[in-house]
N, C-alpha and C positions, 0 to 999 in steps of 0.2 A: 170282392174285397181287395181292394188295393192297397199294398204294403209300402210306404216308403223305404226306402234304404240309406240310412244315415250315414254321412262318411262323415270320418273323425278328420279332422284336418291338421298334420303336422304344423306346426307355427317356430318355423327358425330364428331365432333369437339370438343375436351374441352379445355376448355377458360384456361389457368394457372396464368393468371395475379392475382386473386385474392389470389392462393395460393402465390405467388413470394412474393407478399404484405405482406400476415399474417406473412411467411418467416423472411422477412426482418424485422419485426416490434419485432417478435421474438427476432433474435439476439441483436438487440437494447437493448432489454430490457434487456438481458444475460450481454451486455457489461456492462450496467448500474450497475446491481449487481452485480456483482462478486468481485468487487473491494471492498464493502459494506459487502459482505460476509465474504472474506477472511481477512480485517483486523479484522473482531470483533472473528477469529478463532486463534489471535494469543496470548499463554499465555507463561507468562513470569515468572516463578520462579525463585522471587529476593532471595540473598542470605542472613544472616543472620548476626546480627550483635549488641553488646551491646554499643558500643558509636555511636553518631552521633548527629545530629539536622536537624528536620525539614527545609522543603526548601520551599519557596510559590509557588502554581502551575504556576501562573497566570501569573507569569513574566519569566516561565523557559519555556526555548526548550529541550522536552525529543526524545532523541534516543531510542528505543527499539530494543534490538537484539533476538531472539528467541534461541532457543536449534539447528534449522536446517540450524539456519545462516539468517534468513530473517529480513529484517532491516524497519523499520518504524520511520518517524520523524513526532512526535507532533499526531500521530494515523493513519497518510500515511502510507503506503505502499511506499518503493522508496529501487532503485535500488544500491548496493554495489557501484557502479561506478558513481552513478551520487548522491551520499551522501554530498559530498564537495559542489557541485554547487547548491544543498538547501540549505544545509544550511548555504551557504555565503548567497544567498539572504535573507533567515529567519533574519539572524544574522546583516547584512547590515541596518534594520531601527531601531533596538535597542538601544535602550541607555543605560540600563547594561547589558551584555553578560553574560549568565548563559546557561549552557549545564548539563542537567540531564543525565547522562547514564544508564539503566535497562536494564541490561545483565540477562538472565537466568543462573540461578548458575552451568548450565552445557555446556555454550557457549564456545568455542575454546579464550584463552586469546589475541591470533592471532587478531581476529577480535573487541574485546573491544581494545587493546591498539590501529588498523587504528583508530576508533574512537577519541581515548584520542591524537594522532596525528593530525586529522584534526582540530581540537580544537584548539590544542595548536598553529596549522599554522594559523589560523583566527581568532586570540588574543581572546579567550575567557574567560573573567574576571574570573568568577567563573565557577569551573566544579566540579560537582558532581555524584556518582556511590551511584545509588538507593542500598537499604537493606532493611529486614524486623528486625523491633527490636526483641530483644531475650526474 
């Protein structure tokens, strides 16, 4: 009588769920900052200037355009094309419309006058172009 002899066979397995998890919890966190990052990387060399007056922060909506063309409203980040549609809503609960502009003194004029254009298509009372005094 002949007996077989059964071997049981280890079968290694590695589990990836907990990697997919850290993974994921990762990118979250990427999404998160990035946005946090990248506005606090954008500087803006206002231009210079011996007349002017002070403007209050408090009640202005500032534009920011960088040197590479990137656009920021109020310390956002926002898109060339969706510039308009913030800042109707920003400008929609105001009750006096003041638009700050801060172009860097090396920004394409192109892209401050769209600005000084949308303004003026969304009645905005007062609008002002940041400077450093002289």
């Amino acid at each position: 009588m002949i007996h077989k002899v059964q071997r049981r066979r280890i079968v290694a397995e590695m589990n990836l769920i907990p990697l997919i998890d850290v993974s994921l919890i990762l990118v979250i966190i990427f999404m998160i900052l990035t946005p946090v990052l990248v506005q606090s990387q954008l500087t803006v060399r206002l231009p210079s200037s011996t007349a002017g007056t002070p403007v209050p922060v408090e009640s202005t909506v500032r534009v920011q355009i960088s040197r590479e063309g990137r656009t920021t409203l109020n310390g956002r980040n926002v898109r060339p094309d969706r510039l308009e549609r913030e800042l109707t809503l920003l400008l929609s609960g105001a009750s006096s419309k003041t638009l700050l502009v801060q172009a860097d003194r090396s920004t394409e004029v192109e892209k401050v006058v769209k600005v000084l254009d949308i303004a003026k298509r969304l009645g905005v009372g007062k609008l002002g172009i940041a400077v450093v005094p002289d």
